[in-house]
Chimera marker file (.cmm) of the C-alpha trace (Angstrom):
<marker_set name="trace">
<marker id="1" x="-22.621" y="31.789" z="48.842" r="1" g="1" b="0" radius="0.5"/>
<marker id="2" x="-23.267" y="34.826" z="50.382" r="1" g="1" b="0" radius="0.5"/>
<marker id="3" x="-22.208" y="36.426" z="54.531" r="1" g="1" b="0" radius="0.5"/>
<marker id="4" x="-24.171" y="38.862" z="55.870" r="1" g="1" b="0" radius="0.5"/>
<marker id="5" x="-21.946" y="39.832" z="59.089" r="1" g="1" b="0" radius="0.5"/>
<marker id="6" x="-22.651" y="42.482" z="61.436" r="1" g="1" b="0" radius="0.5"/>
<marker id="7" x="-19.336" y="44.340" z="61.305" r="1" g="1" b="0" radius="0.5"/>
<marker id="8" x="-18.558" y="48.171" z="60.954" r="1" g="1" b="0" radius="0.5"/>
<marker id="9" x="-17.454" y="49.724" z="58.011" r="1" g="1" b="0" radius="0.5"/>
<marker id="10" x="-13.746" y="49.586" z="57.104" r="1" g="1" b="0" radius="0.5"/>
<marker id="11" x="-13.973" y="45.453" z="58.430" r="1" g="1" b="0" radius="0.5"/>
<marker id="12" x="-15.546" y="43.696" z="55.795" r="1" g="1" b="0" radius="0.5"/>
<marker id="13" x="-12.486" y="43.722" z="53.441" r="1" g="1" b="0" radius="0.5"/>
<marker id="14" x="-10.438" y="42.310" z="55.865" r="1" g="1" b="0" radius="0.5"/>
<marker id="15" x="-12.724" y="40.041" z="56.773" r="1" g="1" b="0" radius="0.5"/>
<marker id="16" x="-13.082" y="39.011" z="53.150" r="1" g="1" b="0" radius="0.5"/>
<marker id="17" x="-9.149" y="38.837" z="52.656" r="1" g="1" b="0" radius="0.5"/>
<marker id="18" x="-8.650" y="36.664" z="55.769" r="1" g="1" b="0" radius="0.5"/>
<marker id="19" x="-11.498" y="34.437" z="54.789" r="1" g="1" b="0" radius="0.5"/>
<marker id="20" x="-10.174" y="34.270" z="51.007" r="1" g="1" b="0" radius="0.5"/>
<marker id="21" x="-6.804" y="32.962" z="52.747" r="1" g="1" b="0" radius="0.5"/>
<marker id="22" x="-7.848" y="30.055" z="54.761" r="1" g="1" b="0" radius="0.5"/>
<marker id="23" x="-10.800" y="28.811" z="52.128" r="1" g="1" b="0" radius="0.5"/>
<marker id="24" x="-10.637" y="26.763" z="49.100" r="1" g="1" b="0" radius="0.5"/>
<marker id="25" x="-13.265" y="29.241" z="47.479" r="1" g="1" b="0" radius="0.5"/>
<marker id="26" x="-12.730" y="32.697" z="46.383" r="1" g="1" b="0" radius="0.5"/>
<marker id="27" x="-14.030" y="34.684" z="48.586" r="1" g="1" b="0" radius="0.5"/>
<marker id="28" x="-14.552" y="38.729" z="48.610" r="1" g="1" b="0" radius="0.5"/>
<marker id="29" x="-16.375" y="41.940" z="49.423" r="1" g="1" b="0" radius="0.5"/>
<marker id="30" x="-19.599" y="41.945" z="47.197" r="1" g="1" b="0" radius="0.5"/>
<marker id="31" x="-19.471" y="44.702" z="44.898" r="1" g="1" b="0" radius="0.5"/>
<marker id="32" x="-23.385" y="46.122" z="43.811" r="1" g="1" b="0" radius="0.5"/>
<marker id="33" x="-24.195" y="45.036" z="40.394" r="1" g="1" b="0" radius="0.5"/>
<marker id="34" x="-21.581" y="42.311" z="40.268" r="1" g="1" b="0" radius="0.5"/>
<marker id="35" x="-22.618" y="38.637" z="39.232" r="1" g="1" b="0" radius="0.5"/>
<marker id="36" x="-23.016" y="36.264" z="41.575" r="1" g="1" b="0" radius="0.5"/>
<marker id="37" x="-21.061" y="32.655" z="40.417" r="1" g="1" b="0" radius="0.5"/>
<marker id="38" x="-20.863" y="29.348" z="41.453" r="1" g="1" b="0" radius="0.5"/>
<marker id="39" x="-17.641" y="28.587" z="43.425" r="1" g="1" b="0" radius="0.5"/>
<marker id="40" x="-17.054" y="31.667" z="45.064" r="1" g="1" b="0" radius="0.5"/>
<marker id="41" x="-18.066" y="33.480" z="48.411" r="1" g="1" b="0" radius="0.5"/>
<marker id="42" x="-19.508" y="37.205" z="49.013" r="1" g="1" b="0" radius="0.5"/>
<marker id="43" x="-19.255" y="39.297" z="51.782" r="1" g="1" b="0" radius="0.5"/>
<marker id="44" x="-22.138" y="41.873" z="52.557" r="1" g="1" b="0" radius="0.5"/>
<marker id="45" x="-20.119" y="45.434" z="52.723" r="1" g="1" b="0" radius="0.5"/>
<marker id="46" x="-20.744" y="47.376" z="55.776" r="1" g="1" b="0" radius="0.5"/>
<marker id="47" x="-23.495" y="49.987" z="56.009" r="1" g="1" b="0" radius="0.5"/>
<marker id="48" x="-25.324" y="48.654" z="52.508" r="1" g="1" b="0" radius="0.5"/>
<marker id="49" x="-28.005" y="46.524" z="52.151" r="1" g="1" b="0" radius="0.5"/>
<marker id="50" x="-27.156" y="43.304" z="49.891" r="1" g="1" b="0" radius="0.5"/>
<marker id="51" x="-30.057" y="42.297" z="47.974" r="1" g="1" b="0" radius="0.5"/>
<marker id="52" x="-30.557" y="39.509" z="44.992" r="1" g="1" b="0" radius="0.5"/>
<marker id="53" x="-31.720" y="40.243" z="41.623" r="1" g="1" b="0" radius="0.5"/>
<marker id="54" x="-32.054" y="38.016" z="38.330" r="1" g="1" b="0" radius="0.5"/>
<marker id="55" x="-30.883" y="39.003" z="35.387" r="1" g="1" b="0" radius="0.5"/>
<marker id="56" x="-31.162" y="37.175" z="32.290" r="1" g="1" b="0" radius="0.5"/>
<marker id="57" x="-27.080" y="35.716" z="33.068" r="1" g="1" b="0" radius="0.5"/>
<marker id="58" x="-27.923" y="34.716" z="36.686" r="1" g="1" b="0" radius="0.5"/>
<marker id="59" x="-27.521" y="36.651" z="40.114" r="1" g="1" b="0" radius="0.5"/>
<marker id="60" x="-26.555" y="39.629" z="40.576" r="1" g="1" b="0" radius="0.5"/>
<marker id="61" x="-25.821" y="41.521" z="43.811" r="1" g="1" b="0" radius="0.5"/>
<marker id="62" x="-27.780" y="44.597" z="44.399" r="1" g="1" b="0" radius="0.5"/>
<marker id="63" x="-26.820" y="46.669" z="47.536" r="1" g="1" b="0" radius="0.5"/>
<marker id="64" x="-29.344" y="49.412" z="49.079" r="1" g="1" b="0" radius="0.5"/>
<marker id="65" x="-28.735" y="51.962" z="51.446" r="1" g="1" b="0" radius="0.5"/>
<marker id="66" x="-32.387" y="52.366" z="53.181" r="1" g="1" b="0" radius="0.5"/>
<marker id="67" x="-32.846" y="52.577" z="56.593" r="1" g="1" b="0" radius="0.5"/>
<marker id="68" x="-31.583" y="49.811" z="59.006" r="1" g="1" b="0" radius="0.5"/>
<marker id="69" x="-33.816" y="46.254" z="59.340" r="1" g="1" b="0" radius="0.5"/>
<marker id="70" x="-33.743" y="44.888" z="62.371" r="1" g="1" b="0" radius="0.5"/>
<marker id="71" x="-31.331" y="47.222" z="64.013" r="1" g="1" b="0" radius="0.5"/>
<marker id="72" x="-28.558" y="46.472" z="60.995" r="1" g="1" b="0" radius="0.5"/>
<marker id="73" x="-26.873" y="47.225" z="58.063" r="1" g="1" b="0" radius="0.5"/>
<marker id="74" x="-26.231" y="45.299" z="55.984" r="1" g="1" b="0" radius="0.5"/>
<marker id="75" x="-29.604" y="43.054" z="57.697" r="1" g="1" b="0" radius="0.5"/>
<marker id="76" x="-29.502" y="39.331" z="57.530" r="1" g="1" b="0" radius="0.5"/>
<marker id="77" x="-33.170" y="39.475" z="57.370" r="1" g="1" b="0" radius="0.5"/>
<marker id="78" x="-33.275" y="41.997" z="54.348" r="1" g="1" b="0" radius="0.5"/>
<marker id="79" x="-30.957" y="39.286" z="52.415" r="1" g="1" b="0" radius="0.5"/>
<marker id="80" x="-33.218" y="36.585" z="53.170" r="1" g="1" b="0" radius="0.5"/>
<marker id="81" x="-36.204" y="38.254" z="52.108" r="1" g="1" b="0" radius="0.5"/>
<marker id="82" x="-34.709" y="38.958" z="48.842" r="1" g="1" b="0" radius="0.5"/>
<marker id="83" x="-33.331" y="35.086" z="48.533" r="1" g="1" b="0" radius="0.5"/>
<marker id="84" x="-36.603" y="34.106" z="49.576" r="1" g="1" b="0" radius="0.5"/>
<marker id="85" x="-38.188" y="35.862" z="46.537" r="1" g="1" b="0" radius="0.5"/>
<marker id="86" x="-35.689" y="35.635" z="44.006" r="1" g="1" b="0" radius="0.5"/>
<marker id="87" x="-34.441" y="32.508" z="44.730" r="1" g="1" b="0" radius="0.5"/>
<marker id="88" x="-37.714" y="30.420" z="46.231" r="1" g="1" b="0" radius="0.5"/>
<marker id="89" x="-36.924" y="26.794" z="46.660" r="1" g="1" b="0" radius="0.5"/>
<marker id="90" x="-33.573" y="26.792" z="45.525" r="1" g="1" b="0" radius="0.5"/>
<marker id="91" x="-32.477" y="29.213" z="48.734" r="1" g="1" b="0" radius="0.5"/>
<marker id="92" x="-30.289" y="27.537" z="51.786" r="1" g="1" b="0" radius="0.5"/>
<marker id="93" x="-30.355" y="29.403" z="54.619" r="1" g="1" b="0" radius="0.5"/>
<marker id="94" x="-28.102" y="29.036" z="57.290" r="1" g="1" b="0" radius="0.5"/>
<marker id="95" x="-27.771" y="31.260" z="60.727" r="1" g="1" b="0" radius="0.5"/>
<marker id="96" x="-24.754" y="31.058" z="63.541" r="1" g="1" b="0" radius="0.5"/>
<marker id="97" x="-24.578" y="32.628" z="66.846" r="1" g="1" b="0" radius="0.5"/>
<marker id="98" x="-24.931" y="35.780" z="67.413" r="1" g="1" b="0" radius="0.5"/>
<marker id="99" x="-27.128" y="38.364" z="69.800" r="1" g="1" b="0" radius="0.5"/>
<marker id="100" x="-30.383" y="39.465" z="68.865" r="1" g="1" b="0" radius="0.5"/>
<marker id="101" x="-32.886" y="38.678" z="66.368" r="1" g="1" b="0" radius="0.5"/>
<marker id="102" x="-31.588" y="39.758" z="62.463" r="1" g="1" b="0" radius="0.5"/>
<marker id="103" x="-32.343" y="36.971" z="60.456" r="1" g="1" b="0" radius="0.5"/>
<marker id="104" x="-35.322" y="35.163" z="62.254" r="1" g="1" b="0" radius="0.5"/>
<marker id="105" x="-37.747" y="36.668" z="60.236" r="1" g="1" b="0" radius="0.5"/>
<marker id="106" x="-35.772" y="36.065" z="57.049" r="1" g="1" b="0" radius="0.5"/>
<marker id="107" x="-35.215" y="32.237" z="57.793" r="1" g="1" b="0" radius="0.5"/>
<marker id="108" x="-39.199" y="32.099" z="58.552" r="1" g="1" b="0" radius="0.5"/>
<marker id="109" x="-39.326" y="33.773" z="54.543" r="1" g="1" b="0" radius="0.5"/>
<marker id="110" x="-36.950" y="31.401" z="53.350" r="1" g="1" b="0" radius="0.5"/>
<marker id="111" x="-38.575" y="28.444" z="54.875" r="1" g="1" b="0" radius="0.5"/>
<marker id="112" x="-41.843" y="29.741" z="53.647" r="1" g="1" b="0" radius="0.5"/>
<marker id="113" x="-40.834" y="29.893" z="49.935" r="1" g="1" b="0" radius="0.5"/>
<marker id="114" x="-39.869" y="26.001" z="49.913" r="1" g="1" b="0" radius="0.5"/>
<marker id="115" x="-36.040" y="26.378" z="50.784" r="1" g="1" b="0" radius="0.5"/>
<marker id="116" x="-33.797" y="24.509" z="53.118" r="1" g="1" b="0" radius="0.5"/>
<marker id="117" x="-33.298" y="26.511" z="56.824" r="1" g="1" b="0" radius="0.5"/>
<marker id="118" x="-30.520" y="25.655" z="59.244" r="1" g="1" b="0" radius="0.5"/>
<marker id="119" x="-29.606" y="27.074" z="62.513" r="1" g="1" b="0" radius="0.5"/>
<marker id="120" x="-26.691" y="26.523" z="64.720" r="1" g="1" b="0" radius="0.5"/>
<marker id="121" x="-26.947" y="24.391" z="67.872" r="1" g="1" b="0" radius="0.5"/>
<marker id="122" x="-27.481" y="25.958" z="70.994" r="1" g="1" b="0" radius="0.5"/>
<marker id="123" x="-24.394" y="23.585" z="72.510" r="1" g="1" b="0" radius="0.5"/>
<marker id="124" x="-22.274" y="24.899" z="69.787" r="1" g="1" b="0" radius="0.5"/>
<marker id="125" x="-23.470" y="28.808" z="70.226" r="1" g="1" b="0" radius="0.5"/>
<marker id="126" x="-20.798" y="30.944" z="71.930" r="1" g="1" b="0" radius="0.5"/>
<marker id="127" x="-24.171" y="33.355" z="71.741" r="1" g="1" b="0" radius="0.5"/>
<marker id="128" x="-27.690" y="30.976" z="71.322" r="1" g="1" b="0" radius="0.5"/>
<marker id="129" x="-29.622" y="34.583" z="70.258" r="1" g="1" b="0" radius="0.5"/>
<marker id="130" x="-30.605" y="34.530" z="66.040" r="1" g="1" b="0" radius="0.5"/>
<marker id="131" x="-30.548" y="30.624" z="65.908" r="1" g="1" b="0" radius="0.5"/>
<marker id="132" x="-32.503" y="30.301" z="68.901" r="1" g="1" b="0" radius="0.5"/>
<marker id="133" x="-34.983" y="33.009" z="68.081" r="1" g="1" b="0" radius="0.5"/>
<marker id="134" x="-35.374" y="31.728" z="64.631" r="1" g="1" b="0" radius="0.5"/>
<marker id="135" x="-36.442" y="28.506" z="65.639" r="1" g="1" b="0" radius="0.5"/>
<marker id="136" x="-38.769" y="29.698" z="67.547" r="1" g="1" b="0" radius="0.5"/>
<marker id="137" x="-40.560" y="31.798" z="64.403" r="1" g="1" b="0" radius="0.5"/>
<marker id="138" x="-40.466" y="28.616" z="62.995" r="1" g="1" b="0" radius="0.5"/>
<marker id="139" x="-37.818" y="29.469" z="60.371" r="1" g="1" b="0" radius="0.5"/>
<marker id="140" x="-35.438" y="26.636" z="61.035" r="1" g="1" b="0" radius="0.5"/>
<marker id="141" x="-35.929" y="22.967" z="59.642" r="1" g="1" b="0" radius="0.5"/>
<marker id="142" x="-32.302" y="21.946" z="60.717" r="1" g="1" b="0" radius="0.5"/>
<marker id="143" x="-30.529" y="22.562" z="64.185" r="1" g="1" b="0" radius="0.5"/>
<marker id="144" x="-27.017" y="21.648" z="63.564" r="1" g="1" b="0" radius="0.5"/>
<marker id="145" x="-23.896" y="21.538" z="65.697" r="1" g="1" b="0" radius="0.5"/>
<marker id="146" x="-21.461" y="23.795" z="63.861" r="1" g="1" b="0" radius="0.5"/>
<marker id="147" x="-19.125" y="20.770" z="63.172" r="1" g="1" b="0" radius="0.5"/>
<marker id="148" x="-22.253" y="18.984" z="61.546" r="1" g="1" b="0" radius="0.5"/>
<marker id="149" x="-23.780" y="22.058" z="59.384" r="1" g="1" b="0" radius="0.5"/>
<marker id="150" x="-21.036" y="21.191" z="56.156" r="1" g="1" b="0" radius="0.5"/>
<marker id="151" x="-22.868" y="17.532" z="56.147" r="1" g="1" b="0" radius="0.5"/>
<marker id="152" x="-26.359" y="18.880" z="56.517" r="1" g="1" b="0" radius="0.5"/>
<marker id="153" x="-25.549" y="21.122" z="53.567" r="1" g="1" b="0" radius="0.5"/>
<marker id="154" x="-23.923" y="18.174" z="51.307" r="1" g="1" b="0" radius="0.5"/>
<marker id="155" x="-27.134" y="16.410" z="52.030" r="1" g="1" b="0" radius="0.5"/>
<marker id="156" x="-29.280" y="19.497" z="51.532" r="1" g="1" b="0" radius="0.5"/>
<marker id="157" x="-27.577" y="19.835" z="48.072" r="1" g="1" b="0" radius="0.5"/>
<marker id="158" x="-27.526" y="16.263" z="46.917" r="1" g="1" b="0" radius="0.5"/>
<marker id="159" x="-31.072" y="16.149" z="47.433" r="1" g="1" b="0" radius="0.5"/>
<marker id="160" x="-31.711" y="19.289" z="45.167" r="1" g="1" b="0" radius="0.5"/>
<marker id="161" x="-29.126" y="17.922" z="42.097" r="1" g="1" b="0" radius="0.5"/>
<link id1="1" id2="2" r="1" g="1" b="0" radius="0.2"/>
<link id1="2" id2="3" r="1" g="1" b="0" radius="0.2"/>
<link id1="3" id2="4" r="1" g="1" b="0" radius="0.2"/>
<link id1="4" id2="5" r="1" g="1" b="0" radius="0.2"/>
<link id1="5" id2="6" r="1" g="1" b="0" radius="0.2"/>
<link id1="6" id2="7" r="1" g="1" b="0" radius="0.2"/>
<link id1="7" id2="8" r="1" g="1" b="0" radius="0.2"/>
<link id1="8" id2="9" r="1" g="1" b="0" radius="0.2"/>
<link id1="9" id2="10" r="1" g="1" b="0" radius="0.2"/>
<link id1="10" id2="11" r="1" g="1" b="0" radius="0.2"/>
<link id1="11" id2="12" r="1" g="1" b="0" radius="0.2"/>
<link id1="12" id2="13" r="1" g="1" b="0" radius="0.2"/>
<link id1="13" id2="14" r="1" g="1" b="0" radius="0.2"/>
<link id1="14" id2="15" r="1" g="1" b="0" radius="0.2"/>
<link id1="15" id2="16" r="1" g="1" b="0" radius="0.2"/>
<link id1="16" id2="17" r="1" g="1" b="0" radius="0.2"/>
<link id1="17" id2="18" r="1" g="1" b="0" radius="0.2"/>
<link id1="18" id2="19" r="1" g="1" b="0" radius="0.2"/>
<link id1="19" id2="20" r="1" g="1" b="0" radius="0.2"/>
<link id1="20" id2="21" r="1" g="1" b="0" radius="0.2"/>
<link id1="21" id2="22" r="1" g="1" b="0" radius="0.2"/>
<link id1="22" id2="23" r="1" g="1" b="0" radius="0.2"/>
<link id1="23" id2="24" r="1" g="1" b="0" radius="0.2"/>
<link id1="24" id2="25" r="1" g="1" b="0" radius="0.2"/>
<link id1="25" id2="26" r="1" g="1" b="0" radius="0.2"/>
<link id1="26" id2="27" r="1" g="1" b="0" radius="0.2"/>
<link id1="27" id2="28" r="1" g="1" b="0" radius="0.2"/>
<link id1="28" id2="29" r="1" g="1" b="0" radius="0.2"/>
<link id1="29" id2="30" r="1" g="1" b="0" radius="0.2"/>
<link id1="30" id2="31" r="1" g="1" b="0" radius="0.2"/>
<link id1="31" id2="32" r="1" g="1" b="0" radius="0.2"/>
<link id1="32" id2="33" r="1" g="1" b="0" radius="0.2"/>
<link id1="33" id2="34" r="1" g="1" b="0" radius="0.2"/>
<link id1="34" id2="35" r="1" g="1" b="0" radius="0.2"/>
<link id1="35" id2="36" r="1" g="1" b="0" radius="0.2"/>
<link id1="36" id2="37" r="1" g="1" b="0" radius="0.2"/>
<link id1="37" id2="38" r="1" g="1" b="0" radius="0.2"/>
<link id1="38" id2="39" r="1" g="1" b="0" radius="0.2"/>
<link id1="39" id2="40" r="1" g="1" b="0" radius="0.2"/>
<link id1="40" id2="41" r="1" g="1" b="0" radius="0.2"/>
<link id1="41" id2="42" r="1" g="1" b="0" radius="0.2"/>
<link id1="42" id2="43" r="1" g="1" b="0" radius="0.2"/>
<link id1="43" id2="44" r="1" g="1" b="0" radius="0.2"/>
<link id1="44" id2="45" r="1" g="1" b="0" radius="0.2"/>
<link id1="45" id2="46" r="1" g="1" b="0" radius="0.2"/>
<link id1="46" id2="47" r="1" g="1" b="0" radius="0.2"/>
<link id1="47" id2="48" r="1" g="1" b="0" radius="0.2"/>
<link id1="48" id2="49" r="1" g="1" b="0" radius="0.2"/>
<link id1="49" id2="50" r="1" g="1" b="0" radius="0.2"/>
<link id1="50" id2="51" r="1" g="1" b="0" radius="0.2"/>
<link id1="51" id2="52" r="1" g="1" b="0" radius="0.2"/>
<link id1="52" id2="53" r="1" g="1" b="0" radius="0.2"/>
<link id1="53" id2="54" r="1" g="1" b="0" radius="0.2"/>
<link id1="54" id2="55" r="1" g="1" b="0" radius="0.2"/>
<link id1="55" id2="56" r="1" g="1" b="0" radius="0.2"/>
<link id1="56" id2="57" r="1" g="1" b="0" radius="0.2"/>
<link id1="57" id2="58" r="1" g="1" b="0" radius="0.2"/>
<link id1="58" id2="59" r="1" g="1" b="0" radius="0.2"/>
<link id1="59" id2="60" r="1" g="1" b="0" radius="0.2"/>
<link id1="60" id2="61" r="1" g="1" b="0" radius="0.2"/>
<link id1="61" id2="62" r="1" g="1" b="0" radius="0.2"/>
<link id1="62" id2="63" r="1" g="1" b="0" radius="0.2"/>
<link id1="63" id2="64" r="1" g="1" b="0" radius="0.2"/>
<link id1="64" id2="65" r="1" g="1" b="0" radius="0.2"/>
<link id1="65" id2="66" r="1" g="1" b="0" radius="0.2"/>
<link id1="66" id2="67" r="1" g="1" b="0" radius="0.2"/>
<link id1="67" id2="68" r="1" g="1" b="0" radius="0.2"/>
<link id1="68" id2="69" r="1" g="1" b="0" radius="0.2"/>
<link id1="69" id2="70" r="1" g="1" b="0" radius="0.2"/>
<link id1="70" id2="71" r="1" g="1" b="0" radius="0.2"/>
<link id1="71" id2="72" r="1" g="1" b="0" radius="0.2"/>
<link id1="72" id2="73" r="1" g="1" b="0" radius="0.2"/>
<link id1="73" id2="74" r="1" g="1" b="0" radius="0.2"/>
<link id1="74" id2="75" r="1" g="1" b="0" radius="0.2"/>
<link id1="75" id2="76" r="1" g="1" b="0" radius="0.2"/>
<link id1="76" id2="77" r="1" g="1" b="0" radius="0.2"/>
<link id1="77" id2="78" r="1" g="1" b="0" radius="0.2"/>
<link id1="78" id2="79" r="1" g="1" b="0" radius="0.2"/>
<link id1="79" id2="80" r="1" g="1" b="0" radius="0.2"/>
<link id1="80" id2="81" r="1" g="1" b="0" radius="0.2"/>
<link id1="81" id2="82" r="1" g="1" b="0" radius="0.2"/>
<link id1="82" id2="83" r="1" g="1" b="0" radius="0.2"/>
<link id1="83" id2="84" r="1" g="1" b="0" radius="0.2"/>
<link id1="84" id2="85" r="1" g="1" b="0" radius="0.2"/>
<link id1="85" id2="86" r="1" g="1" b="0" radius="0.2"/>
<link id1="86" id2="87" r="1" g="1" b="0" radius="0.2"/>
<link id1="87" id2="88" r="1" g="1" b="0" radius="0.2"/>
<link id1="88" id2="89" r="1" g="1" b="0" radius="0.2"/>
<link id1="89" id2="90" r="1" g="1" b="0" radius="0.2"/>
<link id1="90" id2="91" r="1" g="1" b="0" radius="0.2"/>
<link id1="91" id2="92" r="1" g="1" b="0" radius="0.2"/>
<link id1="92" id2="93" r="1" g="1" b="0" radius="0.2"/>
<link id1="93" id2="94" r="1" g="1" b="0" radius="0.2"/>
<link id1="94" id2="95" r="1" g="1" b="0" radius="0.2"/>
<link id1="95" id2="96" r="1" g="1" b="0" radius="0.2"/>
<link id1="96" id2="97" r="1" g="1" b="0" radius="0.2"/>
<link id1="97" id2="98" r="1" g="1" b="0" radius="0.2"/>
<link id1="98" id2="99" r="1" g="1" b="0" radius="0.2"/>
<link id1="99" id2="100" r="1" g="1" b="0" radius="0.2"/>
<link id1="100" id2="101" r="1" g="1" b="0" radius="0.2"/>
<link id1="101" id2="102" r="1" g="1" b="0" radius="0.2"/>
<link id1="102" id2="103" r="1" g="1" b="0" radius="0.2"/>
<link id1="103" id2="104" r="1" g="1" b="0" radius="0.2"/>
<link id1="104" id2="105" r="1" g="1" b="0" radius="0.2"/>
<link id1="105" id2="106" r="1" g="1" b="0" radius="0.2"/>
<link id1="106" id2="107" r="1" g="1" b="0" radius="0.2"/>
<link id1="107" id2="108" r="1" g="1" b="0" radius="0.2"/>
<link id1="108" id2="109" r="1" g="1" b="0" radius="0.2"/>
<link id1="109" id2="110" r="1" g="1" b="0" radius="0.2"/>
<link id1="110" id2="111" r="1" g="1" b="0" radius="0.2"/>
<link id1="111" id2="112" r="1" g="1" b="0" radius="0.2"/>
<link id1="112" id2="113" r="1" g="1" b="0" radius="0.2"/>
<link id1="113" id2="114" r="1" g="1" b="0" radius="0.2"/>
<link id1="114" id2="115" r="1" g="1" b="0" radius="0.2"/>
<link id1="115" id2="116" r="1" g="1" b="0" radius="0.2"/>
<link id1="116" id2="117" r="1" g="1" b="0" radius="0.2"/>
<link id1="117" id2="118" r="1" g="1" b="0" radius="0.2"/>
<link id1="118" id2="119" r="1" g="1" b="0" radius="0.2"/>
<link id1="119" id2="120" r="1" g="1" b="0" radius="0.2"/>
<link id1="120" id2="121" r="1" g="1" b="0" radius="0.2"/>
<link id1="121" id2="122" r="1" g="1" b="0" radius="0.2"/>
<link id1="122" id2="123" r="1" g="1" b="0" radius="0.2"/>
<link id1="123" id2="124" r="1" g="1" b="0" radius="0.2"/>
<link id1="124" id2="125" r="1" g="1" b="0" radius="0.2"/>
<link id1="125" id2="126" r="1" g="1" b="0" radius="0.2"/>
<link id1="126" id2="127" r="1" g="1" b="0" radius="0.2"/>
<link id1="127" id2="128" r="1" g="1" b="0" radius="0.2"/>
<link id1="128" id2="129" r="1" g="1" b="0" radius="0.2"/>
<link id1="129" id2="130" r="1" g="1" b="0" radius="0.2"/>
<link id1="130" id2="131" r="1" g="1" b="0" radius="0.2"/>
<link id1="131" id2="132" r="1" g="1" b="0" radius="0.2"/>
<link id1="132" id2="133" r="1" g="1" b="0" radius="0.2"/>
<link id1="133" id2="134" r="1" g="1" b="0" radius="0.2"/>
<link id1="134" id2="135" r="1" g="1" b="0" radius="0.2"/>
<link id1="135" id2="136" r="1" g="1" b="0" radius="0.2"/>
<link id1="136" id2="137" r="1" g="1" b="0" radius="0.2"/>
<link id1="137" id2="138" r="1" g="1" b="0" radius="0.2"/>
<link id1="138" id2="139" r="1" g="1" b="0" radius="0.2"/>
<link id1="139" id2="140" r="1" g="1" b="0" radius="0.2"/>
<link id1="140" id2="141" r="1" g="1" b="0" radius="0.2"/>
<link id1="141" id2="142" r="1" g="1" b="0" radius="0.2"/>
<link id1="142" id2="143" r="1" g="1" b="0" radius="0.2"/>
<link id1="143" id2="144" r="1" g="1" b="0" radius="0.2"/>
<link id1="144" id2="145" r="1" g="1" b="0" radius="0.2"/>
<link id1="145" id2="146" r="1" g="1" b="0" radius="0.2"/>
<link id1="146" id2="147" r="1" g="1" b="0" radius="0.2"/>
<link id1="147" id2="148" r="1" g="1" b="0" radius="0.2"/>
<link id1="148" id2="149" r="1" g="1" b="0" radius="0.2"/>
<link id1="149" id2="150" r="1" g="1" b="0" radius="0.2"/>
<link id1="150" id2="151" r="1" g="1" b="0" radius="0.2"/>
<link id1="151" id2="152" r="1" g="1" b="0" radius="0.2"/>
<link id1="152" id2="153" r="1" g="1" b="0" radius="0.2"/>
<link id1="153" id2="154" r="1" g="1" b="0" radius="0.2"/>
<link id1="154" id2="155" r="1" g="1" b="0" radius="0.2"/>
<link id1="155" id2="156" r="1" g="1" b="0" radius="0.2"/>
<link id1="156" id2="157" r="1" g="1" b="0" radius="0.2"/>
<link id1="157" id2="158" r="1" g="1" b="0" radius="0.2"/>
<link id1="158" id2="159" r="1" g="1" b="0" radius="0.2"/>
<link id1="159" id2="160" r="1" g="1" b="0" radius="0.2"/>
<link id1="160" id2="161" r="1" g="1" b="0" radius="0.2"/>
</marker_set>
């Protein structure tokens, strides 16, 4: 499981920390290069690109520093393109609230390549601006209220065992 989260740098660790506090997973900072396992949670690090590549053991993060992708970096949209390719059918997208459009065209790639999409309800939005503009691109098969996404996901991932 990978965040992408719009945050400036020196906020993604803490981010990570609090997050690897409250969840059952392990969750931290992705570090470029690193594998990519089953059970644990990655946050993108500010001002880097995060990018999947397969290696012959699995997944493996691979950060870039590039220009920003629609207006951001890290760009939810550069991830998704890169799940989209790497991971094809097997990818499960999933976008909250937030303002502005990072990620629409990512969730359109994702859907595109045969995996699962989700976006967040506009009810249960505090902001309805990437879910609702994905879903308008076409890049989301589920709208979800935030409370509801977890299930959507168990089902998602039943289906695909």
């Amino acid at each position: 499981m990978v965040i992408i989260q719009h945050m400036s740098e020196g906020f993604t660790q803490g981010f990570a920390e609090t997050l690897d506090l409250v969840c059952d997973l392990d969750v931290a900072e992705a570090k470029d290069g690193e594998a990519l396992l089953a059970g644990h949670v990655y946050v993108a690090t500010a001002n880097h690109h995060l990018g999947l590549e397969r290696r012959a053991d699995g997944l493996h993060a691979k950060f870039a520093e590039g220009e920003k992708v629609s207006g951001h970096r890290p760009s939810v949209d550069y991830f998704l393109d890169s799940a989209a390719a790497v991971c094809r059918d097997k990818a499960i997208a999933v976008i909250l609230t937030g303002m502005g459009s990072d990620g629409a065209k990512g969730m359109v790639q994702v859907r595109k390549a045969g995996g699962a999409t989700i976006g967040q309800s506009q009810k249960t939005c505090v902001v309805y601006g990437m879910p609702r503009v994905a879903d308008a691109l076409g890049g989301v098969e589920f709208v979800e209220d935030l409370e509801k996404i977890y299930d959507r996901l168990s089902s998602i991932l039943g289906s695909k065992a």
